[in-house]
Residue, then its C-alpha position, 0 to 999 in steps of 0.5 A: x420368112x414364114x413359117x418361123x418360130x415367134x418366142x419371148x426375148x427372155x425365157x425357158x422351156x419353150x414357154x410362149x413359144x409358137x410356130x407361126x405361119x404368116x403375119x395375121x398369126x404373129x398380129x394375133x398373138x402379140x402387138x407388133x411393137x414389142x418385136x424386137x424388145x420382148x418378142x422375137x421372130x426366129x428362123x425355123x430349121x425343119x429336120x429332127x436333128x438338134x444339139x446342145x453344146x456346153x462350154x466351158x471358157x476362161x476368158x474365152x480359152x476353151x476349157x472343156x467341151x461336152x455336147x448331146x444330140x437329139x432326136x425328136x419325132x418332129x420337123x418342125x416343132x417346139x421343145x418340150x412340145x415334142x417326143x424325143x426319139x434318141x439323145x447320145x453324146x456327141x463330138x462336133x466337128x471343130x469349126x462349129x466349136x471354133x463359131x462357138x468360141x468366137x462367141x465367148x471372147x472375153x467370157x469366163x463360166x459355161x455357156x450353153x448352146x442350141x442349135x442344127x445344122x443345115x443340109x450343107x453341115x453349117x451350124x444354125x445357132x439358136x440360143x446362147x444361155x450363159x449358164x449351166x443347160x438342161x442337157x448338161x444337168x439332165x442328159x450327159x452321163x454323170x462322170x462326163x459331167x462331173x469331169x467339166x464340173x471339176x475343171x471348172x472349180x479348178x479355173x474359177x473355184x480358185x478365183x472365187x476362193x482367193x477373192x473372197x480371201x481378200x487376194x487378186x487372182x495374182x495372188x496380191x493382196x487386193x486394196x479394196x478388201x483391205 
C-alpha cells in the first residue's frame, strides 16, 4: 500500500497533498478519523506518463471528446510540484473512453478526468471533477477547444434558453413557469 498519495477529499491543484511512505507520515500529517471523510489515501502510479480527458456528455451519450498527455520529469510526484516535460493532444484508445463513460450514465455537462495507465495499458483513474479542467481551459489548442464549447451550447445552450423561456426541452410550455 506504501508509498501512496494522502490528499484532501475536496481540493484543486495538489494543495495538501503529499506522498506518504508509511503509516507514522499519514499519523503525522492528520488524525486518522478523518480518512475517508475529509482525507484520502490514494494509490501511487509511479511513471511520467499522465492524461487528462474532457468529456462532454448529454445524459451520458458521449458528445465530444478531447484528451491532453503529460510528461513530467518525475516517477513519483504531485502536480503542480513537478516540471513538465511535454504536453500534446492525445486519442485514447476506446475502451478507456468506454471506462469513462460508464461513469457518466445519466450526467449532462463536462466532466474532466485524471489518470495513467498501468504497464499492461489498463486505465488508473484518479480524479473525476464535474467540471471544465485546467487542461481543457489551458493547454488544448483554442480551435479544438472552441469546437467542444460549441457543441456543448448546441446540446444544453438550447435547454437553458428554452428553460428560461419558460418551455421543457419538448418544446411544451413548462406549468410550473407559468
Amino acid at each position: 500500500m506504501y508509498p501512496c498519495i494522502l490528499k484532501p477529499a475536496q481540493g484543486a491543484y495538489g494543495i495538501g497533498t503529499d506522498i506518504v511512505n508509511c503509516s507514522d507520515d499519514v499519523l503525522g500529517k492528520i488524525d486518522v478519523s478523518q480518512l475517508g471523510s475529509t482525507w484520502l489515501l490514494q494509490e501511487l502510479i509511479s511513471g511520467p506518463i499522465e492524461f487528462s480527458t474532457s468529456l462532454l456528455v448529454d445524459h451520458g451519450q458521449l458528445l465530444d471528446e478531447v484528451s491532453v498527455k503529460y510528461e513530467y520529469d518525475g516517477l513519483a510526484y504531485i502536480w503542480p510540484r513537478v516540471r513538465e516535460v511535454s504536453k500534446a493532444t492525445h486519442e485514447p484508445p476506446p475502451a478507456h473512453i468506454q471506462i469513462m463513460t460508464a461513469f457518466l450514465q445519466h450526467y449532462s455537462g463536462i466532466c474532466n478526468f485524471n489518470y495513467k495507465t498501468r504497464n499492461n495499458g489498463e486505465i488508473c483513474i484518479f480524479e473525476i471533477n464535474p467540471r471544465i479542467g485546467a487542461d481543457l481551459a489551458g493547454d488544448v489548442p483554442k480551435p479544438r477547444a472552441q469546437q467542444l464549447f460549441e457543441k456543448l451550447d448546441e446540446c444544453c445552450g438550447k435547454t437553458t434558453r428554452a428553460d428560461s423561456a419558460g418551455q421543457q426541452r419538448d418544446g411544451k410550455e413548462d406549468p410550473q413557469r407559468s
